[in-house]
TORZAMI-742116 format. One record per residue (C-alpha): residue in one letter; x, y negated, z negated. Coordinates in steps of 0.1 Angstrom, whole numbers, plus 5000, padded with zeros to 4 digits. Each point is the difference from the previous one (the first is absolute). Layout:
residues N
AXYZ;...
This chain:
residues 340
X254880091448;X503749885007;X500749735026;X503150145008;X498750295020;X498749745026;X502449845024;X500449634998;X499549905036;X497450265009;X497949804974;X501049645018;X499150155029;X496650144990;X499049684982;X500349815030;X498450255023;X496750024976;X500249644992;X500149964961;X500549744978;X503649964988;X499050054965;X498650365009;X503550175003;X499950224974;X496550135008;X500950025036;X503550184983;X497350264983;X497550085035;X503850045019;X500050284971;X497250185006;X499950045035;X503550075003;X499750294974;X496050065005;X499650205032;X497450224994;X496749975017;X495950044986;X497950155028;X496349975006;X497150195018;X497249795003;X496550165013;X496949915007;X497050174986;X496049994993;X499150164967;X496750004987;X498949755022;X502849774997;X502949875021;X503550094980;X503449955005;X501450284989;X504149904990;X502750294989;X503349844986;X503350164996;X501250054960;X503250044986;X499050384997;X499750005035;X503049825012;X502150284980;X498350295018;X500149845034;X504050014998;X499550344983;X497950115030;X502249825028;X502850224984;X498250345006;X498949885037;X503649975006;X500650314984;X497050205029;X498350044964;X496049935004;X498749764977;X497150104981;X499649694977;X500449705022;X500949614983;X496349945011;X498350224977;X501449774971;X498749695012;X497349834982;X496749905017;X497349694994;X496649925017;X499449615004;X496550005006;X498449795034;X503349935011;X501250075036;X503050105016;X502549695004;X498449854972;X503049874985;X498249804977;X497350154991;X502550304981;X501149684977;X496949834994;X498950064969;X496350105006;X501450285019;X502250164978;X501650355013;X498350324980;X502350264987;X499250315020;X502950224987;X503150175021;X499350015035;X500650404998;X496850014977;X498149765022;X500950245032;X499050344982;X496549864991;X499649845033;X501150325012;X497750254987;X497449785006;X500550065036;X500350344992;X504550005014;X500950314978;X504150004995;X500249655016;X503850024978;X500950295025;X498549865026;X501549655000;X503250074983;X502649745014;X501950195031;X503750005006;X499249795039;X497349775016;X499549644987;X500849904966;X496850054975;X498150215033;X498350234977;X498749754978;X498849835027;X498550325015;X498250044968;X498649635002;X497950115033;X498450334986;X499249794974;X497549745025;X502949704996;X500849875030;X501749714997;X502449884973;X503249764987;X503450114989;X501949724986;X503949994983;X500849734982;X503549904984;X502149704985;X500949785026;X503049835010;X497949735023;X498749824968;X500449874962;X497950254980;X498350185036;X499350315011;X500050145032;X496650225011;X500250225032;X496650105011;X498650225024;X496350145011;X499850365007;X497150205020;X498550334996;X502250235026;X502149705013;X503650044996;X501449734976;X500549645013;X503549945015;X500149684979;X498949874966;X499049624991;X502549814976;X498749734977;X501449824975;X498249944961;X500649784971;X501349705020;X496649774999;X500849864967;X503049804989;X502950114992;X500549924961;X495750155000;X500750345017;X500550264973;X502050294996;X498850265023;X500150365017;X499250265027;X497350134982;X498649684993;X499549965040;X495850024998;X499749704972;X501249695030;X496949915018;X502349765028;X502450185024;X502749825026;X500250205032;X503950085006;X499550205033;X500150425006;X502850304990;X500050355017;X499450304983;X503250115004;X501449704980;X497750104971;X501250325002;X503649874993;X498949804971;X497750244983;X502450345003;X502150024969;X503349875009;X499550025037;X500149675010;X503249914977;X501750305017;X498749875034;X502549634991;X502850224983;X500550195035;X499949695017;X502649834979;X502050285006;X499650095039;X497849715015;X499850145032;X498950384990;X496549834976;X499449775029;X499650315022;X497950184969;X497349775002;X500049985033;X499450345008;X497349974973;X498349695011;X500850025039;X496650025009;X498749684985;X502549725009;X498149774975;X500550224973;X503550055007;X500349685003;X498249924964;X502150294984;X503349855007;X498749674992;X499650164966;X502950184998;X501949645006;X498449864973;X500850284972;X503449935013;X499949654991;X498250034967;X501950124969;X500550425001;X497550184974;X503450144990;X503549805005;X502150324999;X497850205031;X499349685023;X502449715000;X498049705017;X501349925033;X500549655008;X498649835032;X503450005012;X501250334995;X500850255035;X497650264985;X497349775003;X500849955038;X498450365011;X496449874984;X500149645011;X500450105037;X497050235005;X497949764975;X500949695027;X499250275030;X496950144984;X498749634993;X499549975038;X498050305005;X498149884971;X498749725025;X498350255021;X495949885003;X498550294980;X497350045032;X503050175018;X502150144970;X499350354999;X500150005038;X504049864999;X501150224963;X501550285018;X502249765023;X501149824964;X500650324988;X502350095024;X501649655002;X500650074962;X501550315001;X502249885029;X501249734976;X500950284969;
């Protein structure tokens, strides 16, 4: 690793904002690395289930297989090609006995220890015929519209779950050696929830004690810091290939025109929008993933003018007491659009 791909005063900066010791520069140097140049993502279903008498937690984590096919897949979705291996199929399963949903800790304890199970395309075929769901492949092949994984989580019901997690989890840029965890609880024939849980891991420890660590190393921390809420439509940005680093390349270039992007995305949930552009202001603060496609715009700079505004505007309507909030959305909508 060469310090000389790291900017200077981003790492100034993000030693006083985590609050290291001086003589931590270099390692702080090294994290600045691997977030800046470490974007992708491990994923996470986690399910509850009774088998053979006893209460499991059945987990399915993403693989390095998986990650490849899921770009491969997202490529022949954009292409109207249906997808007849999904990333899913490659991710590996393990049963931690007598442990319950939420049960952070109990998934690292060691008298708990997850059981291999396999890929969670094996796990679904057995399951499967058991229940006697010939061509469930056919059946519940990914489709080209609906909600993102709908099929999957069709095949969930048929198959008696009714409630489960999905979690993402990813270096993060609010702490020395962190990552970030986005949860969120699905039901049985619910549409997904508009909003996921964000918590932070790795930060109970001091800093010179917290090791090295990495997305798929989310389920080892047994102590998570609350950070607040994302939308889905935010964790659609990040998790697309490319998407959300084409999202900050269109604003640099025509501020006004992304501004009115995500709005016509996001219009319906002023929080979200809200929360989107937050986001969206701070990838343009942080250095780009890639120097020659997103130069960082400074605080000062015109372009950023167009993104401050309607963050300052939309922090009002944030205020709104949530008792009356869905009652008053379609006036901030409008009072948005009127603004754009």
């Amino acid at each position: 690793m060469t310090d000389l791909t790291v900017d200077g005063a981003v790492v100034d900066r993000m030693m006083v904002q985590w609050d290291m010791p001086l003589d931590m520069k270099k390692e702080c140097r090294d994290w600045v690395y691997t977030v800046k140049h470490n974007s992708y993502y491990s994923k996470a279903f986690l399910v509850p289930r009774d088998i053979d008498g006893k209460q499991c937690l059945l987990v399915a984590v993403s693989t390095a297989r998986s990650c490849r096919v899921y770009k491969e897949s997202f490529a022949l979705q954009q292409a109207g090609i249906r997808i007849q291996n999904p990333d899913y199929f490659y991710y590996e399963v393990y049963c931690h006995e007598d442990v319950c949903l939420l049960n952070w800790h109990g998934m690292s304890d060691r008298n708990h220890q997850g059981k291999y199970m396999g890929m969670l395309e094996e796990l679904l075929d057995r399951l499967c015929r058991a229940r006697g769901i010939q061509d469930w492949r056919v059946q519940y092949a990914p489709d080209a519209t609906g909600y993102f994984n709908e099929n999957l989580r069709k095949l969930f019901a048929e198959l008696g779950v009714y409630h489960w997690i999905e979690g993402t989890f990813g270096f993060s840029w609010y702490g020395f050696r962190c990552l970030d965890c986005y949860t969120r609880v699905h039901s049985s024939g619910m549409p997904p929830p508009e909003y996921e849980a964000w918590g932070l891991v790795g930060m109970d420890c001091p800093h010179r004690e917290r090791p090295m660590t990495a997305p798929e190393c989310w389920w080892m921390y047994q102590v998570r810091r609350s950070m607040g809420q994302r939308s889905v439509v935010a964790e659609w940005y990040q998790e697309v290939p490319g998407e959300f680093e084409m999202l900050l390349n269109r604003y640099v270039l025509a501020p006004l025109s992304a501004v009115k992007d995500v709005y016509v995305q996001c219009h319906a949930d002023p929080p979200g929008l809200w929360r989107m552009l937050k986001m969206m202001h701070e990838g343009l603060s942080l250095p780009a993933e890639d120097d020659r496609m997103r130069p960082r715009l400074a605080a000062e700079d015109d372009r950023m003018r167009p993104l401050l505004d309607m963050l300052v505007y939309l922090d009002n309507l944030r205020r709104i007491p949530k008792a009356i909030q869905d009652m008053e959305s379609d006036k901030a909508r409008y009072a948005v659009q009127s603004r754009l």
